[in-house]
C-alpha positions, -999 to 999 in steps of 0.1 A, spaced: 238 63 811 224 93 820 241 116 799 223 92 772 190 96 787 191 135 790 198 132 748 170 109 745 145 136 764 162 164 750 156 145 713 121 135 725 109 171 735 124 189 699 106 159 682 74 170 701 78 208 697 86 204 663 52 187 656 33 213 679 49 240 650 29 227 625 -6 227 645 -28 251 646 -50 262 677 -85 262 684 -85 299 678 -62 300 644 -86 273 629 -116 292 633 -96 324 618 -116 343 590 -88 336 568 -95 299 567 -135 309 562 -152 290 537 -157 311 506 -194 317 496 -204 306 459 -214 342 455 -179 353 468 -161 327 451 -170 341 414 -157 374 426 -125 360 436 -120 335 408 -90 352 396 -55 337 386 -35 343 420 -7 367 408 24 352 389 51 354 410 90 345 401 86 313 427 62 292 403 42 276 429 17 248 420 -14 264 439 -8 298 417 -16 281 384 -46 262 403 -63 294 424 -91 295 406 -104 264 421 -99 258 460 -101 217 455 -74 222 434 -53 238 458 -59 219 488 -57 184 469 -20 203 452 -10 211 492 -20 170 506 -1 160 478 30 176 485 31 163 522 64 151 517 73 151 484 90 173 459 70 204 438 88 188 408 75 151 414 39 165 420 39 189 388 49 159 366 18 137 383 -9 169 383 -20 166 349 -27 130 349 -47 134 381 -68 162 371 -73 148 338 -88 118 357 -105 142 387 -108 177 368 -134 184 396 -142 175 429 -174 166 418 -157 142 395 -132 126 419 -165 109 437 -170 87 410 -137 81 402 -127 50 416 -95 53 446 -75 23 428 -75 43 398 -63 76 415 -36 54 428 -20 45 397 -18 81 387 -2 93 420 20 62 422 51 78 411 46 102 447 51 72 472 22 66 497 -4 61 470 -25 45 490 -26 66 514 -28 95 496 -55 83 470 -77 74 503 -73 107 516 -81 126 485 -117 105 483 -119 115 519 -110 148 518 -131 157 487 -168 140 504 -158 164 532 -152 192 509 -184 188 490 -209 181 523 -220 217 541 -206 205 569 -175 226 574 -171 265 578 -138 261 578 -111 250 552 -93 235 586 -123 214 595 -114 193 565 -92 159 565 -60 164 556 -64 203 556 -35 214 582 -16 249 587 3 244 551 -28 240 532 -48 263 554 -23 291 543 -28 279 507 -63 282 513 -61 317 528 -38 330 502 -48 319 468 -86 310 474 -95 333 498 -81 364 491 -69 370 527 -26 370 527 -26 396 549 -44 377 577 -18 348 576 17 340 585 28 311 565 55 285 577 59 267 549 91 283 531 73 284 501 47 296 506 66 322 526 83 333 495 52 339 478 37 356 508 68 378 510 61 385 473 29 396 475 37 420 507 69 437 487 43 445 457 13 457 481 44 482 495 53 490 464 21 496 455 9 519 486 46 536 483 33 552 445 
């Protein structure tokens, strides 16, 4: 019986540390990397993120932050293939955030349905995007549904700051490794 309870705690306390690995702190949220971008400084950045070999979702959407966040709470737990069959639908529906207000949540649902959780998730995008368009936040992380995955994104592709972030996600790690083996080629000619 005690053995059993020692497994139990033991199983308990991964459980927890695993969840504490995807949080961020007080002091990582309020990074620079995960800044909201300026309109001014936006137009400057509003380049295609570089092509890499891994194909990510967020790299044919950098050029619009929404995009990329909404990409990242849509892939909580779900396949990149399963989302990259449901985008275009959705963002015919919600090209913008902008759009998405007016766009009623049942609707979004029935496009996302094939994901799971459509509920859910339709809720949270019309949550997330009122945040996102209020001048409320500084930060990308202040936003529902914006956690250390799509705070990376964020940083990465929108923000122009890889260098200031050490992704988890694998991933995005692959992409971040990416872009660090080209900067050192780079420097190295």
């Amino acid at each position: 019986m005690k053995k059993k309870q020692q497994q139990q705690q033991q199983q308990q306390q991964k459980q927890q540390e695993q969840r504490c690995y995807r949080l961020l702190s007080a002091a990582e949220k309020r990074s620079d990397a995960y800044k909201r971008v300026a309109a001014a400084d936006r137009l400057q950045l509003q380049r295609r993120a570089l092509r890499s070999p891994h194909n990510l979702l967020q790299e044919e959407h950098s050029f619009d932050p929404w995009r990329v966040l909404v990409i990242c709470i849509l892939l909580n737990l779900t396949k990149g293939t399963q989302v990259r069959d449901a985008l275009p639908s959705l963002f015919n529906l919600c090209p913008t955030a902008e759009a998405t207000t007016s766009v009623a949540t049942k609707e979004i649902e029935k496009v996302i349905k094939s994901l799971g959780m459509q509920r859910r998730r339709a809720k949270l995008i019309k949550r997330f995007t009122k945040e996102y368009l209020s001048h409320d936040w500084t930060h990308v992380t202040q936003l529902c549904g914006v956690g250390k995955y799509a705070a990376d994104a964020y940083a990465i592709f929108c923000a122009g700051k890889p260098e200031s972030v050490i992704p988890r996600d694998h991933k995005l790690v692959d992409y971040w490794k990416f872009l660090h083996s080209r900067k050192t080629t780079i420097d190295k000619a």
